[in-house]
C-alpha positions as a Markdown table, in Angstrom:
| # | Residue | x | y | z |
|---|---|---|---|---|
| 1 | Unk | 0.0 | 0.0 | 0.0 |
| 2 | Unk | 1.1 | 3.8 | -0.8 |
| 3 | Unk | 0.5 | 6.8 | 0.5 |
| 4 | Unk | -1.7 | 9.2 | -1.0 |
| 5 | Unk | -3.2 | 12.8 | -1.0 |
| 6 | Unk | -6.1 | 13.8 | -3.3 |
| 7 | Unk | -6.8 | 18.1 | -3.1 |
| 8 | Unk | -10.5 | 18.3 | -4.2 |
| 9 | Unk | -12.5 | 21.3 | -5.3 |
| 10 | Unk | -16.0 | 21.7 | -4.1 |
| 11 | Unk | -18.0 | 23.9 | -6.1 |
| 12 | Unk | -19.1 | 27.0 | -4.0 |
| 13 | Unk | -23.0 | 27.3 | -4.5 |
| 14 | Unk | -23.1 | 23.8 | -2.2 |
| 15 | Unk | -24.1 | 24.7 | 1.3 |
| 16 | Unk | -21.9 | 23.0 | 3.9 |
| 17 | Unk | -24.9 | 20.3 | 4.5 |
| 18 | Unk | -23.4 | 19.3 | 0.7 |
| 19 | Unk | -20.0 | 19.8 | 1.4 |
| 20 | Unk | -20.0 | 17.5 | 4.8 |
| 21 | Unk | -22.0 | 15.0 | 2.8 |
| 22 | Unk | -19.4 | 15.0 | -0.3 |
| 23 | Unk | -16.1 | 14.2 | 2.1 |
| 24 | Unk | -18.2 | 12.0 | 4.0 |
| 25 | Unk | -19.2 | 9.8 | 0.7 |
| 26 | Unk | -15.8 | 10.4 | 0.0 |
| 27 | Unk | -14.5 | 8.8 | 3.3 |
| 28 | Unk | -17.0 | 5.9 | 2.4 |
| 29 | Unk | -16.0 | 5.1 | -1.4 |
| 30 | Unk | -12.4 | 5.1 | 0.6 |
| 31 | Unk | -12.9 | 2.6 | 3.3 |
| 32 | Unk | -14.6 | 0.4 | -0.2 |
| 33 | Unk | -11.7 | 0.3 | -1.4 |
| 34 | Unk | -9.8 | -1.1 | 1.5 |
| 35 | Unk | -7.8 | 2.4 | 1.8 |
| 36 | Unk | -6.9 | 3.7 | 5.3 |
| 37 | Unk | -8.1 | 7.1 | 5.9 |
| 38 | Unk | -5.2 | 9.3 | 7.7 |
| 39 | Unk | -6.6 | 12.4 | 7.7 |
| 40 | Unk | -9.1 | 14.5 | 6.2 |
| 41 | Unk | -9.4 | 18.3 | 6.9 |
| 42 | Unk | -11.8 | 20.6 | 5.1 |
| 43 | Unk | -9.6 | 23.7 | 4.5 |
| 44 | Unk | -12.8 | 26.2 | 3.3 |
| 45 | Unk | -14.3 | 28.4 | 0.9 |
| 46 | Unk | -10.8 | 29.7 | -0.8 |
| 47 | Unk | -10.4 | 32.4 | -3.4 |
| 48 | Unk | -8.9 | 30.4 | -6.7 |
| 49 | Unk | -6.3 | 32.5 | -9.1 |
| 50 | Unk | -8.2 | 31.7 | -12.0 |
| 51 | Unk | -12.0 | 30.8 | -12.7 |
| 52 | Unk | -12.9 | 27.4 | -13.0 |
| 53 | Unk | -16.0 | 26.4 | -14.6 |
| 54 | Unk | -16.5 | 30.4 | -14.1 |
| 55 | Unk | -16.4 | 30.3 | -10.1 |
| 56 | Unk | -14.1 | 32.8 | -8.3 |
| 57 | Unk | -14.1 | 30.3 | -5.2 |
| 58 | Unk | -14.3 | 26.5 | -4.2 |
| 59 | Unk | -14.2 | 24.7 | -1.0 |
| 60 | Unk | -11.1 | 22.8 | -0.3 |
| 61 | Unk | -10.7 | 19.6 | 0.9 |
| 62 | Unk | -7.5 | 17.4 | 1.7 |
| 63 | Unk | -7.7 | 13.4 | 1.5 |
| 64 | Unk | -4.7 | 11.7 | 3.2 |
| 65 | Unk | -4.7 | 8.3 | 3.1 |
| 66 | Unk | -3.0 | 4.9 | 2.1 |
| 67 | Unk | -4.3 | 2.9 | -0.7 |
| 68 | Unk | -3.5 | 0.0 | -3.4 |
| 69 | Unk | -2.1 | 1.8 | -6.5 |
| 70 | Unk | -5.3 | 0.1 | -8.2 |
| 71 | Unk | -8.0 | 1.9 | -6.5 |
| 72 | Unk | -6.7 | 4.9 | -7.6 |
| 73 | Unk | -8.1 | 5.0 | -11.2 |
| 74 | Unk | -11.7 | 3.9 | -9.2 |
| 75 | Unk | -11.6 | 6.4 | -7.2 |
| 76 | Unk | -10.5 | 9.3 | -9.4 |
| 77 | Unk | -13.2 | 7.9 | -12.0 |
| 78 | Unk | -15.9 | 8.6 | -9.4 |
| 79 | Unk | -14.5 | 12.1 | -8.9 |
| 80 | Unk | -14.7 | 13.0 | -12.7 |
| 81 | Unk | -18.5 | 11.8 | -12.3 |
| 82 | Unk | -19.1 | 13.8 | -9.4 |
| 83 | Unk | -21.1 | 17.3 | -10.7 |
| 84 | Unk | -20.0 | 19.3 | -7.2 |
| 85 | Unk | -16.2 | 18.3 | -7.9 |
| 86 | Unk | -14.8 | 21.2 | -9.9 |
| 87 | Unk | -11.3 | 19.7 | -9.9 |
| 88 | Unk | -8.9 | 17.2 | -8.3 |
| 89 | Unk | -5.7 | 16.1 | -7.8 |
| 90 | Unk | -4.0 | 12.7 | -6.3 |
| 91 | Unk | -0.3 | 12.8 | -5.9 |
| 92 | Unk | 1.4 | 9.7 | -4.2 |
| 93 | Unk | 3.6 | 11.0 | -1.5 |
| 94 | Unk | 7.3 | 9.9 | -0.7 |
| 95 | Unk | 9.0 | 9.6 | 2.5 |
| 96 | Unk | 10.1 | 13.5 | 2.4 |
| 97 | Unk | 6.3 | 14.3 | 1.8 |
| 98 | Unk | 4.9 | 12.0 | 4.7 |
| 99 | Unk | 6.9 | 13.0 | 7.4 |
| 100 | Unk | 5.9 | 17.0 | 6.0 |
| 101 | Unk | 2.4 | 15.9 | 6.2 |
| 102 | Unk | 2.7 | 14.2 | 9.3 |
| 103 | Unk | 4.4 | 17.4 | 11.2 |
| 104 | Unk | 1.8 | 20.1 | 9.6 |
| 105 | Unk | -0.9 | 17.5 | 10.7 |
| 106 | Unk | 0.8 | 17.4 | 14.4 |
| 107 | Unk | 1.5 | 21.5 | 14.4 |
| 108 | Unk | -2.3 | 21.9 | 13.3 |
| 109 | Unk | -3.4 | 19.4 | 16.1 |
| 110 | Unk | -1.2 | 21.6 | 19.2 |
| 111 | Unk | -3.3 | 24.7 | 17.6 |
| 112 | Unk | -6.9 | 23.5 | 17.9 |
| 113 | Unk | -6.2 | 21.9 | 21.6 |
C-alpha cells in the first residue's frame, strides 16, 4: 500500500450540509476500497487564481490516506463523475512528503487543543 493525497474542489453554491456530505461519501468510497483514511481536513471556501467552470471560489478539501495503487483510477473515476467536484488532484507522497504531512498535521493538532 502507498501513500496518497487527493486536493479536491467543491463547487461553492453547495451549502456545507453538501460539502459534509461530499467528504463524508468520500471517506465511504475510501474505506470500499480497502484504503486507510489518515486524515481529512476541510480547508474552506478559498479564493482560486483563475475561474474554473466560471467560479471565483471552491471549497477545499484534503484526503490523506493509504491505498492500493489500483484503486486509484476507481476512485479518481468517481471524482470525474461527481457534478460538485470542480477539480482534483491525487499525488502519491514519498517519505520526504509523509513526514511534512505528518508534522503540519501534528502542528495543526497543538493549535486547535
Amino acid at each position: 500500500m502507498n501513500n496518497y493525497e487527493t486536493v479536491l474542489i467543491l463547487n461553492p453554491v453547495l451549502s456545507e450540509e453538501q460539502v459534509k456530505e461530499s467528504i463524508d461519501k468520500y471517506k465511504g468510497l475510501l474505506s470500499s476500497f480497502k484504503a486507510e483514511l489518515v486524515s481529512d481536513e476541510l480547508w474552506g471556501l478559498k479564493k482560486m487564481k483563475y475561474l474554473i467552470q466560471n467560479k471565483k471560489t471552491g471549497f477545499y478539501v484534503l484526503f490523506e490516506y493509504k491505498a492500493n495503487p489500483s484503486s486509484i483510477s476507481d476512485l479518481e473515476i468517481d471524482l470525474k463523475r461527481d457534478e460538485r467536484v470542480m477539480r482534483f488532484l491525487t499525488v502519491k507522497l514519498d517519505k520526504n512528503a509523509r513526514d511534512y504531512a505528518e508534522k503540519r498535521r501534528t502542528k495543526k493538532e497543538a493549535i486547535v487543543k
